[in-house]
N, C-alpha and C positions, 0 to 999 in steps of 0.2 A: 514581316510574314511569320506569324506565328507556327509553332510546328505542330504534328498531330496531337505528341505526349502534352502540351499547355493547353491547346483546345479543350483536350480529354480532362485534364485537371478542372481547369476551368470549368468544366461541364457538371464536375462534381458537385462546388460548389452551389453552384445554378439549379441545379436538377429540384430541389424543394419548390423553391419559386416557379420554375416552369411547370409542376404538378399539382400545384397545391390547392387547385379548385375542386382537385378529382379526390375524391373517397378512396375510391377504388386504388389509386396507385400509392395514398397515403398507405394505405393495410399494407399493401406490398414492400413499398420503402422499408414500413414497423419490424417487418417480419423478417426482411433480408439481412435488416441493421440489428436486430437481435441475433440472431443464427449466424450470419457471417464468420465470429471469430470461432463457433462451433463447426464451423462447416456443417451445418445441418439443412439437406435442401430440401427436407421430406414436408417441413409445415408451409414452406412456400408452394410447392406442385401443387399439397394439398387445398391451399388459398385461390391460387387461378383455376383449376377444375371446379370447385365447389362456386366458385362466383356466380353461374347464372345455374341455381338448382335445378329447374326445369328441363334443361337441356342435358346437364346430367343424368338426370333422372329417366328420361326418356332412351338415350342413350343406352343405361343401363339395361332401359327394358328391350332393348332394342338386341342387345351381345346374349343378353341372357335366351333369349327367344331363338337365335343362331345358331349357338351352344346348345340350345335344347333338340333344334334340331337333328344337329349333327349326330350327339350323344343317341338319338333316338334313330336315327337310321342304320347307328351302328350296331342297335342293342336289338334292330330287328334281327341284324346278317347275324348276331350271338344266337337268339332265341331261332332260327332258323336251321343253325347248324346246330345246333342241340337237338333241336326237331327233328331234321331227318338223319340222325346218328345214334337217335336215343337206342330202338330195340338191338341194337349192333352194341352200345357200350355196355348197355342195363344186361347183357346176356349172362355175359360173368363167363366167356370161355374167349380162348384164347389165337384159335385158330380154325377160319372159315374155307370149306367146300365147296368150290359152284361150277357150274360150267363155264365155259372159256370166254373171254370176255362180257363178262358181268358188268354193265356200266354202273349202276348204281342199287342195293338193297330193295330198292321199290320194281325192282324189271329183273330180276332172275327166272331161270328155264329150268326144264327140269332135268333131272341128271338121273341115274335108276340108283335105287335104295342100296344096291349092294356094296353101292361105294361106301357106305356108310360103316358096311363092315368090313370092307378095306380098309379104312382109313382106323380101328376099330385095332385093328392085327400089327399097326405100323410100333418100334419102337420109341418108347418120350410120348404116347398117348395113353394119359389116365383114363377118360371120358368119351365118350361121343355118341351124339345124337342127332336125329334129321329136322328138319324145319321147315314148311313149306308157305311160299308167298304166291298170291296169284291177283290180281284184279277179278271181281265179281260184279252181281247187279244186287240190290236190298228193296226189293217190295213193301213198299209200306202199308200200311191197313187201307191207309185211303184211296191206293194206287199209284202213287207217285212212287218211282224209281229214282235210287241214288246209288249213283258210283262209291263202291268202298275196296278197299284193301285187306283180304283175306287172309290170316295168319294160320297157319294150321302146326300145333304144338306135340311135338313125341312124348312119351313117359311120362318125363318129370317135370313138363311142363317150361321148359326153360326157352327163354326166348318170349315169353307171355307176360301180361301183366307186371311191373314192381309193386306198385299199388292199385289195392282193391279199397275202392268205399264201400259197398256189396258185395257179398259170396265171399269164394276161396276161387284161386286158379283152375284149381285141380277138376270144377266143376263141367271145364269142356270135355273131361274125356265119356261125360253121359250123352246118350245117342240126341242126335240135334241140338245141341246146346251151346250158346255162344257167349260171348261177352263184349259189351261192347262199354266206348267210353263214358263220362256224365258231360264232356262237356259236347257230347256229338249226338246226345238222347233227342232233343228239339228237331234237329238233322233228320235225324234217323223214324222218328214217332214213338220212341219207348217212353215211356208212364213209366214202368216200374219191373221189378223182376217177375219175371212168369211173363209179358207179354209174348205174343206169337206172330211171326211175319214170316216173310219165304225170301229163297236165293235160287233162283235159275229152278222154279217148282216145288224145290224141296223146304220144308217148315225148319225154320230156326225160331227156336224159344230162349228167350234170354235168360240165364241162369247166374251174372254176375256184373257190376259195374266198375268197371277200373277206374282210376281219378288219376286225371293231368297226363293221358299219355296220348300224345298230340301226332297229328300226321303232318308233313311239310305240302303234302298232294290236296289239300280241302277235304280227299276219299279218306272217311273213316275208317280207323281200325277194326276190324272183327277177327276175334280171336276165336278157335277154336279148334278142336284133335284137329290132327294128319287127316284119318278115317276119314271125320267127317269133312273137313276142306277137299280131299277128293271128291268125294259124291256131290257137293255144291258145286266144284270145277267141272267138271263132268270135261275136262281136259287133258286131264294128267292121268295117266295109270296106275292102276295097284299098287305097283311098285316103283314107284317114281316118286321124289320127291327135288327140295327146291337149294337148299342148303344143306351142309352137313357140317357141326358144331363140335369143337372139340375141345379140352384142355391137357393142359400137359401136364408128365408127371414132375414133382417139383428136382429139382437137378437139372430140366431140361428146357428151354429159351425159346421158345415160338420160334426163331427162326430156325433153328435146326430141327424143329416138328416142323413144320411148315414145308422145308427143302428135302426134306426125308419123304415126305409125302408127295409130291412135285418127281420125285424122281421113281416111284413103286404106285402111284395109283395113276392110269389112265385116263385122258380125254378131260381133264378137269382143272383149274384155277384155284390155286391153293394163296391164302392171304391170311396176314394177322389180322388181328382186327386192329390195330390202327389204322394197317394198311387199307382195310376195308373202309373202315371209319373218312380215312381220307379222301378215298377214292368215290366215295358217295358226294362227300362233301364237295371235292372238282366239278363232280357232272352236272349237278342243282344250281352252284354257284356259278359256275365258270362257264359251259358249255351252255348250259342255257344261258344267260347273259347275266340272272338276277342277278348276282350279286357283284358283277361290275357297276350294275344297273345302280347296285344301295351303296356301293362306295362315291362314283359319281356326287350322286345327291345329296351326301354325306360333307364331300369336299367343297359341296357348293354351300352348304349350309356354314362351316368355317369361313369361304371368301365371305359370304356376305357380313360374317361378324367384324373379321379381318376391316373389308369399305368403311362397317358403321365405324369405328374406332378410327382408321384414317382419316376419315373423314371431318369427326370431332375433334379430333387431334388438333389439324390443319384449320379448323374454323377457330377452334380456340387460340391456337398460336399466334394467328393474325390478330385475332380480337386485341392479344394483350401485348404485341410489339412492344409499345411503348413501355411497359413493363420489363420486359426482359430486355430494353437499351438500357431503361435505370439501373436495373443489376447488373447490367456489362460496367457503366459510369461508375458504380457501386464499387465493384473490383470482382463483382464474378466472372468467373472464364467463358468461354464458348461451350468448356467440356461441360462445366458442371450447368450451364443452361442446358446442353441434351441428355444431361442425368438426369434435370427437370421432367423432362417431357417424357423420356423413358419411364419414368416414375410413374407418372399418370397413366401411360400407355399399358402399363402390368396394374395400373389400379384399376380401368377400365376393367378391362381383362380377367382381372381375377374377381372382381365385384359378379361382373355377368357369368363368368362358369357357378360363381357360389348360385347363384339365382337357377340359372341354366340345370344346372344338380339337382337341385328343392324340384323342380318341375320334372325333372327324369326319373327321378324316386319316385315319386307322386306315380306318374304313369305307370311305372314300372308295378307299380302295388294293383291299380287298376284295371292292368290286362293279367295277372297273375295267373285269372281265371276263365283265361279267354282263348281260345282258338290259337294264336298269332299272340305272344308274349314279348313285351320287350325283357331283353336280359343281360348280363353283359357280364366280366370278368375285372378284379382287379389290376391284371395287365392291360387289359381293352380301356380300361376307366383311365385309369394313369396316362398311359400314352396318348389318349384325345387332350386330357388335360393338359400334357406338356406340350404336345404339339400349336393347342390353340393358346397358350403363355406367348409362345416363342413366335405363335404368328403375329399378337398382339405387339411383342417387342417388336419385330419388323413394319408393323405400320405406322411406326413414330417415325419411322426413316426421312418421310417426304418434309414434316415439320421440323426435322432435326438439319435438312437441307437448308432452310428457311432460316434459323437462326444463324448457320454459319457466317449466311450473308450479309447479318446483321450489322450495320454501322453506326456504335452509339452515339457518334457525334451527328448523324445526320437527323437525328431525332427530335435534339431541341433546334436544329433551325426554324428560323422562323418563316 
């Protein structure tokens, strides 16, 4: 009765002749029997993945397509919170006014203007000015009605436009005169500056075009005076308005303006704007559901990359048993077979994020100028990419299962 370690010797020996009709297993034998005293297992993995091109290939296109999704639902909930964050960062002040549970920048009430010079009187305030938001209606020439978002701007105009492709800012504070965005003119019916259309009766003429300043609501921005957002509103009083904007003087921390204010002005909600920033960002994303909704679809677009790679993984591994018994006969271990397949498991992997990428960039250039941008951060970018690495290495698991159980002696039986 021969013992296992003779069988196994013997199997050595034998292993050419029991292979030597096949091609395929000759390259591999070449390749193991070169590399072996290198330990080098990277041109082997590379050997069996590449075997049947097609099915790689496909494959590829298969993770990369996954990854693109993923990457692109992420780069919405990016471009989304930028969206509806932007007129709250782009302000350039450091501490917001409003009435008592404000849920989010788009739904503020009105508050009366005096607060403005309360707030105006406090210690650690250099600045401060009002700002007023309300929902309106936008008449268009042809008669169609569109829901927009009315901004109405104090003084110095802060809280309005960053960028103008048309006019200056400053042009809202002439009687009737608005601005609205380029990418919401089609929206809206504006041709060009000087057109005339109406809000709740009263004539708004367009006197400037901002570029790329985007609403999260579909309601375009219209910007324009306090003055005149009152008189369009025909809701708010004289002396009311919707925000109150402040900064501080430099020695002194938003929070301690902030809490100084909170304890000497009345009836009102006082926030940094991060705080504010964030708190927008909660009620769009969270409370409505969206962006559970784009993480979801997000994770699902990972599993599915995750299955294609399992899956190929597991078709390949079996394909080529007989291959990886020769290398066990060889003298390879069990471990350095699941370094194998590990290998290919992050070649997959990283082949389809490169691909996956190419196609994210791509879009990302082609909604640039669009309504709804994809956009994303190099934290956001990174962390997809490591996470979908890592899920890639966890799909070799099932195939890595499969080799353990590997018995190279039962291979050449006949």
């Amino acid at each position: 009765m021969r013992s296992h370690s003779e069988i196994l010797a013997r199997s050595k020996c034998q292993v050419v002749k029991k292979v030597g009709t096949s091609s395929s297993y000759k390259r591999i034998i070449r390749t193991a029997a070169a590399f072996l005293a290198l330990d080098q297992i990277t041109p082997v993995a590379a050997k069996i993945l590449l075997h049947n091109k097609v099915r790689f290939s496909l494959t590829l296109t298969g993770i990369a397509i996954a990854f693109f999704l993923a990457a692109a639902q992420f780069g919405l909930l990016v471009g989304w919170i930028n969206t509806n964050t932007a007129i709250i960062r782009h302000a350039g002040v450091d501490v917001w006014v409003m009435a008592p549970q404000t849920p989010a920048f788009d739904y503020g009430t009105a508050i009366p203007r005096n607060r403005l010079y309360q707030v105006r009187s406090m210690p650690g305030v250099a600045w401060a000015e009002g700002l007023f938001m309300a929902w309106n209606i936008w008449q268009r020439g042809d008669g169609r009605r569109v829901n927009v978002e009315l901004v109405g701007l104090d003084e110095s105009s802060q809280g309005g436009p960053w960028r103008m492709r048309e006019g200056s800012v400053d042009v809202v504070h002439l009687p009737h005169t608005v601005i609205v965005d380029e990418l919401y003119m089609q929206a809206l019916g504006v041709r060009r500056v000087g057109d005339s259309f109406a809000m709740i009766g009263q004539q708004a003429i367009v006197g400037g075009i901002s570029s790329g300043i985007r609403t999260f609501t579909a309601s375009p921005f219209i910007f324009t005076s306090i003055k005149s957002a009152i008189r369009y509103d025909k809701r708010y009083l004289e002396d009311e308005i919707t925000y109150v904007m402040a900064r501080c003087v430099p020695g002194f921390t938003p929070e301690y303006v902030r809490d100084t204010i909170r304890a000497r002005v009345p009836q009102v909600e006082v926030l940094t704007t991060v705080q504010f920033a964030t708190r927008t960002v909660q009620y769009w994303m969270l409370e409505t559901g969206l962006g559970l909704t784009v993480v979801i679809t997000a994770m699902l677009g990972l599993g599915v990359g995750v299955m294609i790679i399992s899956q190929t993984l597991f078709a390949i591994t079996q394909d080529h048993l007989p291959n990886y018994a020769t290398l066990l006969a060889l003298g390879f271990s069990h471990r350095r077979l699941a370094m194998i397949v590990l290998m290919q498991s992050l070649a997959l992997g990283g082949c389809g994020i490169a691909g996956g990428s190419v196609l994210f960039i791509a879009a990302c250039y082609a909604t640039a100028k669009t309504p709804i941008p994809l956009e994303t951060t190099p934290l956001v970018f990174t962390s997809l990419i490591f996470v979908s690495l890592l899920s890639s290495g966890l799909a070799s698991f099932v195939s890595v299962r499969s080799l353990f159980n590997l018995d190279p002696v039962s291979v050449f039986h006949v």
